[in-house]
DSSP file (Angstrom, degrees, kcal/mol; ACC not computed):
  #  RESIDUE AA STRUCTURE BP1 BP2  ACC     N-H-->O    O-->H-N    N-H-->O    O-->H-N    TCO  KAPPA ALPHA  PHI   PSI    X-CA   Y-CA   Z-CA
    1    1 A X              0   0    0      0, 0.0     2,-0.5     0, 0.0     5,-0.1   0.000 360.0 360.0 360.0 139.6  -17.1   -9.4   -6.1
    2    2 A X    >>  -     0   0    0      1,-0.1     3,-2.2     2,-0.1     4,-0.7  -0.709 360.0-125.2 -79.7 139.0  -15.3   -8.6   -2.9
    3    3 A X  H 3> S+     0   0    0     -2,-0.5     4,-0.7     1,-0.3     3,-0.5   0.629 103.7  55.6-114.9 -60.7  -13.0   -5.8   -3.3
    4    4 A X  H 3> S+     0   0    0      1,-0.2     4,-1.4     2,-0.2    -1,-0.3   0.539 102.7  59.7 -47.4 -17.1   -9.7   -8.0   -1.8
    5    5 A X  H <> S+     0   0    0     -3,-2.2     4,-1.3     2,-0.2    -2,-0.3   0.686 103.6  46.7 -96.5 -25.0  -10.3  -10.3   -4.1
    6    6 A X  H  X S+     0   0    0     -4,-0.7     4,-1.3    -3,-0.5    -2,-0.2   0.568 109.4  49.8 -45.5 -28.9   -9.8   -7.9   -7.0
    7    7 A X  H  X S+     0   0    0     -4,-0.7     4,-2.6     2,-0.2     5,-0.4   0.820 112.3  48.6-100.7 -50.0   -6.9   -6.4   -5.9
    8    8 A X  H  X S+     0   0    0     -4,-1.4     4,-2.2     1,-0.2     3,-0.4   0.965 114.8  50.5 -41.7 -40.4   -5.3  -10.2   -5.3
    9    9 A X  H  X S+     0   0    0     -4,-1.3     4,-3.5     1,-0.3     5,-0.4   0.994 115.0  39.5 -65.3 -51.5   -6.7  -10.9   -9.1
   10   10 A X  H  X S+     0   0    0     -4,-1.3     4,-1.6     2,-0.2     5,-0.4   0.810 111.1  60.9 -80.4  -6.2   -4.9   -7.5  -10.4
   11   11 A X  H  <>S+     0   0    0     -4,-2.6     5,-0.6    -3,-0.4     4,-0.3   0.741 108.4  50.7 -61.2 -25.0   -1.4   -8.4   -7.9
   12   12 A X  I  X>S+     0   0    0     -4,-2.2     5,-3.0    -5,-0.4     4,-1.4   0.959 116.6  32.7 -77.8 -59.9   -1.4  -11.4  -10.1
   13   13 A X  I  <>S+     0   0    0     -4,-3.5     5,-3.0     3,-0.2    -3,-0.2   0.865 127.3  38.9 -77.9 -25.4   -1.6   -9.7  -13.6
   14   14 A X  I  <>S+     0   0    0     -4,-1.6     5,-2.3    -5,-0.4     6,-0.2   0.933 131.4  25.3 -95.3 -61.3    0.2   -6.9  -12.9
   15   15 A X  I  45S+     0   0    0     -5,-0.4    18,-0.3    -4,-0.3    -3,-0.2   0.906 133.5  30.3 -38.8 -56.1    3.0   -8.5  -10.6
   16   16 A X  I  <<S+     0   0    0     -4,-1.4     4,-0.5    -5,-0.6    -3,-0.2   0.860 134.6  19.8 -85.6 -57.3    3.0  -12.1  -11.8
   17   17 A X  I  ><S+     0   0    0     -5,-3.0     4,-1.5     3,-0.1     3,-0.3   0.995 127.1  35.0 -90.2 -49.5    2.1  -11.8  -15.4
   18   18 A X  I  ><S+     0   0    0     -5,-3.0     4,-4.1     1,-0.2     3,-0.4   0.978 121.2  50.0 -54.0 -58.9    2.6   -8.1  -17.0
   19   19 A X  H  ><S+     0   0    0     -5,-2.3     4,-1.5     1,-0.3    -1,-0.2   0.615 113.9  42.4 -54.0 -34.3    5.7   -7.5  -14.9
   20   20 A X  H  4 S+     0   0    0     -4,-0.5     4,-0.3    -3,-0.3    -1,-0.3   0.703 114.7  53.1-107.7 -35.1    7.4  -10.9  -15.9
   21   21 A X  H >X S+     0   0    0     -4,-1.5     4,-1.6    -3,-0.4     3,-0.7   0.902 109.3  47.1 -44.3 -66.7    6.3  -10.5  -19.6
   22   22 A X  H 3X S+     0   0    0     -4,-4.1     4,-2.3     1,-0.3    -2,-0.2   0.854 111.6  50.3 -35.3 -53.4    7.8   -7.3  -19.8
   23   23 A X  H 3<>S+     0   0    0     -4,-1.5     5,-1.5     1,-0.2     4,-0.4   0.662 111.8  52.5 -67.1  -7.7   11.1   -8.6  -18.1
   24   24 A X  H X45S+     0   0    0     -3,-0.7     3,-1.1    -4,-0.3    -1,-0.2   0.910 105.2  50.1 -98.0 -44.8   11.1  -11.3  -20.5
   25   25 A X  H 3<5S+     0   0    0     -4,-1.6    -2,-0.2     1,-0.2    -1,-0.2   0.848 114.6  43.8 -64.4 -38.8   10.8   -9.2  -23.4
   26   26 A X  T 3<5S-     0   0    0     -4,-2.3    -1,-0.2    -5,-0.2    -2,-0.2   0.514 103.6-126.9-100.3  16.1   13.6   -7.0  -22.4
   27   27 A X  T < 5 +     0   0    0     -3,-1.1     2,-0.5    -4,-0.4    -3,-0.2   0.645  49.6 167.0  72.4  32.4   15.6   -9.9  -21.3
   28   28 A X      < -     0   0    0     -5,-1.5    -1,-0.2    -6,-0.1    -2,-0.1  -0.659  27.5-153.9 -89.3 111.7   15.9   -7.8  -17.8
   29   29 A X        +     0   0    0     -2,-0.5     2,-0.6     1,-0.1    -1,-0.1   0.167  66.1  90.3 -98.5  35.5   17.2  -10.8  -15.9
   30   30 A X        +     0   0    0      1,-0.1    -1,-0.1    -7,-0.1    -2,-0.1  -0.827  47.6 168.9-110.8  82.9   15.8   -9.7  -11.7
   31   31 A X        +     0   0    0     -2,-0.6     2,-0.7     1,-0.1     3,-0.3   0.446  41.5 107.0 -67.0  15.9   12.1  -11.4  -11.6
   32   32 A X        +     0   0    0      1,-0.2    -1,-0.1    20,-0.0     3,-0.1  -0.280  25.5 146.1-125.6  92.9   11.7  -10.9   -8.2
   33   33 A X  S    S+     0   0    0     -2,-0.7    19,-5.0   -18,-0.3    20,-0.5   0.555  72.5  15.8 -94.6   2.5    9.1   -8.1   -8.0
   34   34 A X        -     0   0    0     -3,-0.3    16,-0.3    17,-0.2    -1,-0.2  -0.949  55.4-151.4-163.4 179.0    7.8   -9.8   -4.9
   35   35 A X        -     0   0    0     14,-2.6     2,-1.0    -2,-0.2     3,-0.2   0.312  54.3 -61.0 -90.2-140.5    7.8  -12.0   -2.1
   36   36 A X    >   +     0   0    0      1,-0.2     3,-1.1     3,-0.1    14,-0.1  -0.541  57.8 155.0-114.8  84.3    5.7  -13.9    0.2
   37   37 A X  G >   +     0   0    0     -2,-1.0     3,-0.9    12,-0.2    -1,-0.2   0.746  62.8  70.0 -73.6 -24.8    3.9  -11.1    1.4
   38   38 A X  G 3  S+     0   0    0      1,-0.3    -1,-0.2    -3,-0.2    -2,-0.1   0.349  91.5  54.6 -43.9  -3.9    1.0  -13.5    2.3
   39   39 A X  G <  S+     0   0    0     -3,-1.1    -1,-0.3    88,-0.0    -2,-0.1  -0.392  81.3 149.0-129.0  41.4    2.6  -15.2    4.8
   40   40 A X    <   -     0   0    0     -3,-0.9    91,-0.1     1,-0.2    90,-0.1  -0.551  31.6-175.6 -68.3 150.0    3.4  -11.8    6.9
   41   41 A X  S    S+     0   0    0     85,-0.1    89,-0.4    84,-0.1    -1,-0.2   0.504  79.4  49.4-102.9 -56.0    3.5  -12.0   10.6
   42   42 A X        -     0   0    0      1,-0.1    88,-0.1    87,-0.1    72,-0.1   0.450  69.8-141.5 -52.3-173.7    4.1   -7.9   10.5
   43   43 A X  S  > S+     0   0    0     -3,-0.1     4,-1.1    87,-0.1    71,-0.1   0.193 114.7  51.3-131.1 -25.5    2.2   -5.3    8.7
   44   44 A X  H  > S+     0   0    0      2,-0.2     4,-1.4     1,-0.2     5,-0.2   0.847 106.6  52.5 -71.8 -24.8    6.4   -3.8    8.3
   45   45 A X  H >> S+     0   0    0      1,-0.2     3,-1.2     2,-0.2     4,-0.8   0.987 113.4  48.8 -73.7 -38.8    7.3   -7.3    7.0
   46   46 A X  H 3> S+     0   0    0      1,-0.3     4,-1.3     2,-0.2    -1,-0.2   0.698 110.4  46.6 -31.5 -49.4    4.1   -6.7    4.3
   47   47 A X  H 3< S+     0   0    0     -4,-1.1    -1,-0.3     2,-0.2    -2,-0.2   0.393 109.3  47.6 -82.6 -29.6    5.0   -3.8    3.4
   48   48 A X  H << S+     0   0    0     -4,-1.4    -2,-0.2    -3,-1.2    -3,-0.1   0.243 124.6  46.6-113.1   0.8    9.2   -4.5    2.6
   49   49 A X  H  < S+     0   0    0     -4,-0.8   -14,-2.6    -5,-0.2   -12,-0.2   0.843  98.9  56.5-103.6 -51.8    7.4   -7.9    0.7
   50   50 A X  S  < S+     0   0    0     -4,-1.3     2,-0.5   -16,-0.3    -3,-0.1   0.526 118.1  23.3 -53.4 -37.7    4.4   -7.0   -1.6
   51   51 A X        +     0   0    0      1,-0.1    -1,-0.2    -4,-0.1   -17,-0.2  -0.949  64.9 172.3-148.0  99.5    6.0   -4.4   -4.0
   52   52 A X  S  > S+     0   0    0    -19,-5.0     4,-2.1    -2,-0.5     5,-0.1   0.850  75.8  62.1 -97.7 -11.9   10.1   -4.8   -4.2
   53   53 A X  H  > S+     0   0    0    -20,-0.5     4,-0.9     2,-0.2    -1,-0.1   0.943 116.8  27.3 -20.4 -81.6   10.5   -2.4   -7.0
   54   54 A X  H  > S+     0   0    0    -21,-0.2     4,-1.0     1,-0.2    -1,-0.2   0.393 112.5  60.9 -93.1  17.7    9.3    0.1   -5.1
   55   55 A X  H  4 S+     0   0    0     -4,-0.1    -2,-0.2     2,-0.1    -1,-0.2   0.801 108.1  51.2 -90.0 -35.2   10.2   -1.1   -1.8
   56   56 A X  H  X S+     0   0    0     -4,-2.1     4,-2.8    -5,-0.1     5,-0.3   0.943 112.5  51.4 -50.5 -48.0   14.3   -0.9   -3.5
   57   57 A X  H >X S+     0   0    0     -4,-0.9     4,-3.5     1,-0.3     3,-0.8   0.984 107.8  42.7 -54.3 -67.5   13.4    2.9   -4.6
   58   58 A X  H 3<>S+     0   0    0     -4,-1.0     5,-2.5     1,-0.2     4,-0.4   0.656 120.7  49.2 -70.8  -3.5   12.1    4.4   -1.4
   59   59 A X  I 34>S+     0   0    0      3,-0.2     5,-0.9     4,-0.2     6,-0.3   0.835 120.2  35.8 -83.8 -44.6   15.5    2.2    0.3
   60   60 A X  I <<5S+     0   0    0     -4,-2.8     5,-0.4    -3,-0.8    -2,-0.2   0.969 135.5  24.0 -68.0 -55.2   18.1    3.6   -2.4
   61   61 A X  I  <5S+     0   0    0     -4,-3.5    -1,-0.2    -5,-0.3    -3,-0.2   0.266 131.4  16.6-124.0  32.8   16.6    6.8   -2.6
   62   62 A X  I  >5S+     0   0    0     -4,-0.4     4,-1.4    -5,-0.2    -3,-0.2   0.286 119.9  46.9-149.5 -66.9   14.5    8.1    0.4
   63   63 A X  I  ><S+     0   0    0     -5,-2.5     4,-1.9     2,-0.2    -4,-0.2   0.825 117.7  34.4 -73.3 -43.7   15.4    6.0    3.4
   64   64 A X  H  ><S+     0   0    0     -5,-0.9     4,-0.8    -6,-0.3    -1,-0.2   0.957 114.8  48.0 -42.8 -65.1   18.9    5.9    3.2
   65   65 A X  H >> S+     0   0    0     -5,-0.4     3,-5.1    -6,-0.3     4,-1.3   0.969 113.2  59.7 -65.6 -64.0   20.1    9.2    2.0
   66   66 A X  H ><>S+     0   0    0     -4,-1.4     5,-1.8     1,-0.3     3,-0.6   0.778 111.4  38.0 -45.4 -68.2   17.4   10.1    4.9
   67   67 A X  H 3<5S+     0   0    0     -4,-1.9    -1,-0.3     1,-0.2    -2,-0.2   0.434 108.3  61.4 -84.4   5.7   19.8    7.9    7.8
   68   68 A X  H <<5S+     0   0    0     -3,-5.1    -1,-0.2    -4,-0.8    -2,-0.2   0.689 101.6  56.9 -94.8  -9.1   23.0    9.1    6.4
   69   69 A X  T <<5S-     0   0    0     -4,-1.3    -2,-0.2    -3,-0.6    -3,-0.1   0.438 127.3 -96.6 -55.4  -3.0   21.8   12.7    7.3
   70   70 A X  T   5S+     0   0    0     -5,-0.3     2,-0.2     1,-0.2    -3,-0.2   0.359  78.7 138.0 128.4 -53.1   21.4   11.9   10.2
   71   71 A X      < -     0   0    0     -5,-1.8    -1,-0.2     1,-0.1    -2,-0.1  -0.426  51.6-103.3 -66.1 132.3   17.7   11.0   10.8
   72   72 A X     >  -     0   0    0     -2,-0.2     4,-2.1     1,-0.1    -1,-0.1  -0.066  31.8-102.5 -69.2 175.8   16.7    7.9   13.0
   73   73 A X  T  4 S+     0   0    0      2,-0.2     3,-0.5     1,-0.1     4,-0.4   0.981 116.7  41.9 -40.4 -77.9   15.5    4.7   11.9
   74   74 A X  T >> S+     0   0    0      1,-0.3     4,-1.9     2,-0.2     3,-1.7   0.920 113.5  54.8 -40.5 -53.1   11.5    5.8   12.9
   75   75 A X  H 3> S+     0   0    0      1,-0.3     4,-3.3     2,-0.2    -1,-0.3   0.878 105.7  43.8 -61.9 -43.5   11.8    8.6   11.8
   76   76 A X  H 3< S+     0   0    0     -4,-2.1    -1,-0.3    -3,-0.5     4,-0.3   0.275 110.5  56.0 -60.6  -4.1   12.8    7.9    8.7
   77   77 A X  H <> S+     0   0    0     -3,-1.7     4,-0.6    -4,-0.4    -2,-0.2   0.432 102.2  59.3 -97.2 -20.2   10.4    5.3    8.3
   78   78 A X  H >X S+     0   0    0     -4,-1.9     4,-1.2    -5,-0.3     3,-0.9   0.924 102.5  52.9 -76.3 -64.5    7.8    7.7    9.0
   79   79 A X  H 3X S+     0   0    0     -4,-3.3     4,-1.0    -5,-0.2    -3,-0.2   0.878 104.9  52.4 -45.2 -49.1    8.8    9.6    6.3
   80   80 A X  H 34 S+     0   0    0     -4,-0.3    -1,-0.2     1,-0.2    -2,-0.2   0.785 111.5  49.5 -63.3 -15.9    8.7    6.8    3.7
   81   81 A X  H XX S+     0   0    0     -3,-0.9     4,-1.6    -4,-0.6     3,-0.5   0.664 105.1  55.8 -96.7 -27.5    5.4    6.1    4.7
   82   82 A X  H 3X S+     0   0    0     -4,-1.2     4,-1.3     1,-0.4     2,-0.7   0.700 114.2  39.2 -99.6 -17.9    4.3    9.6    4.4
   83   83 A X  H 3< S+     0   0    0     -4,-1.0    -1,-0.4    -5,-0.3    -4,-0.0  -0.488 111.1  53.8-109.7  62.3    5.5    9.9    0.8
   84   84 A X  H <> S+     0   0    0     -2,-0.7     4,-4.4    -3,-0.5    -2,-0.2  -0.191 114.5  48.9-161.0 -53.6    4.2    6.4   -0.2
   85   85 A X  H  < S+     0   0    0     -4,-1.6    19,-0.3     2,-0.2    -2,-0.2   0.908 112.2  47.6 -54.2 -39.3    0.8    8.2    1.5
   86   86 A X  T >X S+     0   0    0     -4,-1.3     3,-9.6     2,-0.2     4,-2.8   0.869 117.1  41.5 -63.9 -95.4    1.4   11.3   -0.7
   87   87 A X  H 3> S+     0   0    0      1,-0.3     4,-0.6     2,-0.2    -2,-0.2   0.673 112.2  51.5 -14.3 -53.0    1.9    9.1   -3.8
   88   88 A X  H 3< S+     0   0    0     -4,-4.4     4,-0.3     1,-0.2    -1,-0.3   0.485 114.8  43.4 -86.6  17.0   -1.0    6.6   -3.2
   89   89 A X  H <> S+     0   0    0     -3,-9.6     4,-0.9    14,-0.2    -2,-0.2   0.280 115.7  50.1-122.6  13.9   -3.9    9.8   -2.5
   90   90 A X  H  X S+     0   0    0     -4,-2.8     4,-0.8    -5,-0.2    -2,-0.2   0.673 105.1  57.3-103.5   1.1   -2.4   11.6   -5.6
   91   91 A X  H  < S+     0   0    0     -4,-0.6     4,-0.5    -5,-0.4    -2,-0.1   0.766 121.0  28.8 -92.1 -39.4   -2.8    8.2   -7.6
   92   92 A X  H >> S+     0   0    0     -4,-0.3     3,-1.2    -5,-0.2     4,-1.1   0.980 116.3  61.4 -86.0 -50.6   -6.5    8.3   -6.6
   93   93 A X  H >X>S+     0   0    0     -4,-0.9     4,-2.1     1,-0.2     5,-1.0   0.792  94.9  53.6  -2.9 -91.5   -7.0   11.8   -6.5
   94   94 A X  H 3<5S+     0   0    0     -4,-0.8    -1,-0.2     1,-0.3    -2,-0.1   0.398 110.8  43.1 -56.7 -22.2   -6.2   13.0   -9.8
   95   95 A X  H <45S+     0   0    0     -3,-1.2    -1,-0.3    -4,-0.5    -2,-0.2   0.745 115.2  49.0-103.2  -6.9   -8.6   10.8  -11.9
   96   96 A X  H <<5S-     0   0    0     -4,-1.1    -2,-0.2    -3,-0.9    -3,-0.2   0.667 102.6-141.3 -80.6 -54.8  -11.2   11.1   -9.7
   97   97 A X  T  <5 +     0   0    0     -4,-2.1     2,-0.3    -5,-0.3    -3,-0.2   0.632  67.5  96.2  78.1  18.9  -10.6   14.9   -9.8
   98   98 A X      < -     0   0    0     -5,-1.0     2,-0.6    -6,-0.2    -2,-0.1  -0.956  62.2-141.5-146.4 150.2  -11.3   15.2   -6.0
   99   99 A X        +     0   0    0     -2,-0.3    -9,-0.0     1,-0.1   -10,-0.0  -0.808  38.7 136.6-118.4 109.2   -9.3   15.3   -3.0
  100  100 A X        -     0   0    0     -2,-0.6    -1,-0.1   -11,-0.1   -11,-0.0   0.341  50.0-133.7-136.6  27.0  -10.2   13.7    0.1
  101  101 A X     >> +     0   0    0    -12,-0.1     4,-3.5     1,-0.1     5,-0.8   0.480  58.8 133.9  32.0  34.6   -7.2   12.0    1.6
  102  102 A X  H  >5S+     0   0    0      2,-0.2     4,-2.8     3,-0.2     5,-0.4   0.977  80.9  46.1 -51.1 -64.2   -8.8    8.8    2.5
  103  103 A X  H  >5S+     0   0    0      1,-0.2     4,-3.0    38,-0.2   -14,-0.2   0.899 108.9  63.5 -40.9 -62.8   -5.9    6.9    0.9
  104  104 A X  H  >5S+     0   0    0    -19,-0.3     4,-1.5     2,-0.2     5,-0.4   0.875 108.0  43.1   4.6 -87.5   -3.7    9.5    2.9
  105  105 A X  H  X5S+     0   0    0     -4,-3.5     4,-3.3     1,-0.2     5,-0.3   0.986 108.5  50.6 -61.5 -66.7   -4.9    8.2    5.7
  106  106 A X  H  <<S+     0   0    0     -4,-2.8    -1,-0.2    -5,-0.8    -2,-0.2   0.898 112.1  48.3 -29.4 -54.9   -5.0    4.7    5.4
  107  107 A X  H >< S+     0   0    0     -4,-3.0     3,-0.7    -5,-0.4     4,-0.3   0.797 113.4  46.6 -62.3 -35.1   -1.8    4.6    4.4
  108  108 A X  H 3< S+     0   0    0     -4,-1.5     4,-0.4     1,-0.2     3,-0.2   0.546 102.8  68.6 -49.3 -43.1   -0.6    6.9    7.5
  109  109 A X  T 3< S+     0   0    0     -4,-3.3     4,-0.3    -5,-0.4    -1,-0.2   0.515  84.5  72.5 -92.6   7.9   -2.7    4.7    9.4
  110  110 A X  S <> S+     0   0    0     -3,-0.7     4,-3.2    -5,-0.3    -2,-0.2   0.797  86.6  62.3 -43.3 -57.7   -0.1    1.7    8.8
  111  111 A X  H  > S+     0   0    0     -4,-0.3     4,-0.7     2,-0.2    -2,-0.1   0.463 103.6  43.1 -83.8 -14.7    2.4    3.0   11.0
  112  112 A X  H  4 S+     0   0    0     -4,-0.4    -1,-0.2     2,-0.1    -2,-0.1   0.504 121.4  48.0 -80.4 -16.7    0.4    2.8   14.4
  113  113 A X  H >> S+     0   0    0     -4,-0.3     4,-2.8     2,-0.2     3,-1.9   0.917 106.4  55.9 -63.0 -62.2   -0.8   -0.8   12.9
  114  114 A X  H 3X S+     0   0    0     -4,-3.2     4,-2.4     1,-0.4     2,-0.7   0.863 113.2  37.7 -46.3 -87.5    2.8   -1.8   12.0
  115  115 A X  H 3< S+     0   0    0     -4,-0.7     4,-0.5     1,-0.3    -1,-0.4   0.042 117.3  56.8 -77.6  27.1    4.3   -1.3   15.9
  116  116 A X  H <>>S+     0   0    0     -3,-1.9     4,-2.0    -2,-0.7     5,-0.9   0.595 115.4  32.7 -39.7 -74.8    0.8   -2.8   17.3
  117  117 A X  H  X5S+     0   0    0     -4,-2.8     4,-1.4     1,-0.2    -2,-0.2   0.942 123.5  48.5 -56.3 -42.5    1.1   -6.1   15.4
  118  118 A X  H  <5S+     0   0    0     -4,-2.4     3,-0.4    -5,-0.4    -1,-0.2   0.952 122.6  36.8 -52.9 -68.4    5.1   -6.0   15.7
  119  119 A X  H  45S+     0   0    0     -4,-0.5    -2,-0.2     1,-0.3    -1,-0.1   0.786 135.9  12.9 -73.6 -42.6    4.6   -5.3   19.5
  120  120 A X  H  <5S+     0   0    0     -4,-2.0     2,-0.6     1,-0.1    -1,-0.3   0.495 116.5  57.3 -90.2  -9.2    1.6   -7.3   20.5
  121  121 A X     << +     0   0    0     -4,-1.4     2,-0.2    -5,-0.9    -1,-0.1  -0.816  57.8 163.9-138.4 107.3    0.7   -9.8   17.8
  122  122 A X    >   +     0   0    0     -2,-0.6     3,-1.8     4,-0.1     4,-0.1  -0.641  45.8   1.5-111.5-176.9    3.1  -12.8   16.1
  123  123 A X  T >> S-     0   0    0      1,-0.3     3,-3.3    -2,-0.2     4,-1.1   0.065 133.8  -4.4  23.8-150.9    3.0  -15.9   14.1
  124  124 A X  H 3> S+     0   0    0      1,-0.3     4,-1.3     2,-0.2    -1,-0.3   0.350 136.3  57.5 -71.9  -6.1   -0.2  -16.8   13.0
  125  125 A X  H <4 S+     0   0    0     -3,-1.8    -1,-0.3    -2,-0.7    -2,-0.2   0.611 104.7  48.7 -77.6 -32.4   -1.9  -13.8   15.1
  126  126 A X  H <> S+     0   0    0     -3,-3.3     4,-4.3     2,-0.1     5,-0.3   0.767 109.8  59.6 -89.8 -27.3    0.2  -11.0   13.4
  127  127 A X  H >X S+     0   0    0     -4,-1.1     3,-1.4     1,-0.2     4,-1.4   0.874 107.2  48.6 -48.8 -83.4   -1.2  -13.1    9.5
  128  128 A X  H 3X S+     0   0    0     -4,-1.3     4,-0.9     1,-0.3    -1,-0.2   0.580 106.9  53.0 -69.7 -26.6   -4.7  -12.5   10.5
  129  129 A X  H >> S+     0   0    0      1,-0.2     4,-4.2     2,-0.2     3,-0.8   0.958 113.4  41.7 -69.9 -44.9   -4.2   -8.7   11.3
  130  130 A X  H << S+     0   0    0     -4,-4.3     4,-0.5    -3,-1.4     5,-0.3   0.931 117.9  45.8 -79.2 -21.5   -2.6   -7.8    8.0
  131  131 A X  H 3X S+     0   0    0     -4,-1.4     4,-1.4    -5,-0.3    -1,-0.2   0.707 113.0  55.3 -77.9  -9.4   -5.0   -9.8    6.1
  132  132 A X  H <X>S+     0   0    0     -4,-0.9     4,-1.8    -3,-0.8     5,-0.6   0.786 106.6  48.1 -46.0 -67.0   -7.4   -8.2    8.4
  133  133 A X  H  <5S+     0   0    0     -4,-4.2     5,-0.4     3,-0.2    -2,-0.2   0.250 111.5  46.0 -78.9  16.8   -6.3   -5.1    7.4
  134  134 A X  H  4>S+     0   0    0     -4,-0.5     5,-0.5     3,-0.2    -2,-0.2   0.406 115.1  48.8-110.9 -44.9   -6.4   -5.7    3.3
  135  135 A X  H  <5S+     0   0    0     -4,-1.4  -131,-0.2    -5,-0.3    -2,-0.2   0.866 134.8  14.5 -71.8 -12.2  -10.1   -7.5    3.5
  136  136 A X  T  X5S+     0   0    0     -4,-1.8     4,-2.2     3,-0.1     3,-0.2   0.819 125.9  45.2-101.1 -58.8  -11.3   -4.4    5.7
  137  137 A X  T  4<S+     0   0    0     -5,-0.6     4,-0.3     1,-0.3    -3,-0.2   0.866 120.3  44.7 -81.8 -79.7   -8.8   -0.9    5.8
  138  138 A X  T >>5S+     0   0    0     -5,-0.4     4,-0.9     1,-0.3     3,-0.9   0.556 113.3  48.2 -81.8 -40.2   -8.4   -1.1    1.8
  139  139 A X  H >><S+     0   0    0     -5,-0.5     4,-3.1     1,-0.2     3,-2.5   0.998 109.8  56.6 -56.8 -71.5  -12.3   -1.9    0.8
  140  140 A X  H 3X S+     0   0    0     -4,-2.2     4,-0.7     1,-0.3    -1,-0.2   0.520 104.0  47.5 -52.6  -5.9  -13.2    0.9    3.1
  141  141 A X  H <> S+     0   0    0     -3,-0.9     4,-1.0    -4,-0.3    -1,-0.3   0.635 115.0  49.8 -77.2 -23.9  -11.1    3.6    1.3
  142  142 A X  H X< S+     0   0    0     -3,-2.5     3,-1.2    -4,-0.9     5,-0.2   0.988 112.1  46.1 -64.3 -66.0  -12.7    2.2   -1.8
  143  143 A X  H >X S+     0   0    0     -4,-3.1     4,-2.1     1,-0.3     3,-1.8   0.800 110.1  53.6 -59.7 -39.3  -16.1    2.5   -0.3
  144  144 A X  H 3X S+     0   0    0     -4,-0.7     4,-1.7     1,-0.2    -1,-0.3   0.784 110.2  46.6 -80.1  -7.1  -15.5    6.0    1.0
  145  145 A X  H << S+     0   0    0     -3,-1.2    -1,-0.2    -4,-1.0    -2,-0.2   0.101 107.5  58.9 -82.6  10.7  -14.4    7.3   -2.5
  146  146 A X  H <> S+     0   0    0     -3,-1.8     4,-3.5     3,-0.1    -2,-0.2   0.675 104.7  47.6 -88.1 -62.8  -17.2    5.7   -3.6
  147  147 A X  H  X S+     0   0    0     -4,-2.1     2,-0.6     2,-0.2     4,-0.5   0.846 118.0  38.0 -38.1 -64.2  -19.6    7.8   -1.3
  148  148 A X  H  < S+     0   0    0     -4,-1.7     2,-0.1     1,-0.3    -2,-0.1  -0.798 113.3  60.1-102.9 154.1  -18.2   11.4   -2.0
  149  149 A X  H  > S+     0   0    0     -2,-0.6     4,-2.5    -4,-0.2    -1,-0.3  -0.973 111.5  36.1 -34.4 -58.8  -17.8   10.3   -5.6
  150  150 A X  H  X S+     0   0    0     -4,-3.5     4,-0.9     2,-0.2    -2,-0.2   0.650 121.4  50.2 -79.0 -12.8  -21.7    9.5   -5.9
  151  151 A X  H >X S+     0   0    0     -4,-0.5     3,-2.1     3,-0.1     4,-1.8   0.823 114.2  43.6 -91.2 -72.9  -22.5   12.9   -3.4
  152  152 A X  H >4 S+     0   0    0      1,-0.2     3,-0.7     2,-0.2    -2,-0.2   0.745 131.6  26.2 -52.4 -70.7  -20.2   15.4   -5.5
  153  153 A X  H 3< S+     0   0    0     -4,-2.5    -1,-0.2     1,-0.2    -3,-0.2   0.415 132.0  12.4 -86.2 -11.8  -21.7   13.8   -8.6
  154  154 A X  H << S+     0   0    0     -3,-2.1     2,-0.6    -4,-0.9    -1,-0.2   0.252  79.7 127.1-151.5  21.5  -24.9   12.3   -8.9
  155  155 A X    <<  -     0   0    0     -4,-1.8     2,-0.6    -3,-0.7    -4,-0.0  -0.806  56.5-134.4 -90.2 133.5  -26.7   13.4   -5.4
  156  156 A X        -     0   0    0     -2,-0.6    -1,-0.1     1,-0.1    -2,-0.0  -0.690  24.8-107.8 -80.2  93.3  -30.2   15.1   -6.4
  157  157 A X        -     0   0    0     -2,-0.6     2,-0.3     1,-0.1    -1,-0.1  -0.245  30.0-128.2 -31.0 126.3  -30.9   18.6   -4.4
  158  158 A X              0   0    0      1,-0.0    -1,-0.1     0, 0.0     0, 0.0  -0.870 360.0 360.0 -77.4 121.9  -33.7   17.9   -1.7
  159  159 A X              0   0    0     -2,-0.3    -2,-0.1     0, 0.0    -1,-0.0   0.180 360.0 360.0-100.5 360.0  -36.4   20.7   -2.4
């Protein structure tokens, strides 16, 4: 099964169905844990669509406090991204039990994606890049934490 099509199938149960179950059971009356991040022109507009939960946090409590210090716009975007980066290679990391900052990078590797597709690529041109970049960039962190998974663990010394 292809790898993007797993993560849509678990945005759906965890997003659509868990998330909305839960709110329902605790009568928490703000569904809207995302948007229509499928229809991005942007890889930023993707990114402020897909997750609002935590796209609210890192605004309330990273990106803000960040640009009332003081700090620009980029920069401060740079910085959410770099702790969003932190977060998603300690999420892999830690059950894995080894650290090899693919995810790191991917995610890190957003933010030269983001102002390419904003600056060169709109309307149906900038869709096909981020959907570009979730059937390719996301499989191929999979696949390389597949790789040193299966060397660290199950590669046979050559004699």
């Amino acid at each position: 099964v292809p790898n993007h099509l797993l993560w849509l199938m678990f945005f759906y149960w965890f997003f659509h169905s868990s998330m909305n179950f839960t709110a329902e059971l605790l009568c928490f009356g703000d569904r809207q844990f995302y948007r229509d991040w499928w229809n991005s022109e942007t890889v930023t507009y993707f990114w402020q669509n897909w997750n609002i939960p935590v796209h609210k946090w890192c605004l309330r409590h990273f990106y803000k406090p960040l640009l009332r210090r003081g700090f620009g716009k980029m920069a401060s975007q740079s910085a959410v991204f770099l702790l969003s980066a932190f977060f998603h290679e300690y999420l892999v990391s830690v059950p894995l039990r080894m650290f090899r900052l693919w995810a790191f990078m991917g995610m890190m590797a957003q933010l030269p994606l983001a102002w390419f597709v904003g600056r060169f690529l709109r309307g149906n041109y900038g869709n096909a890049a981020v959907w570009m970049s979730i059937i390719i960039g996301q499989p191929f962190a999979v696949l390389m934490y597949v790789h040193d998974f299966y060397v660290i663990n199950y590669r046979q010394e050559s004699d």
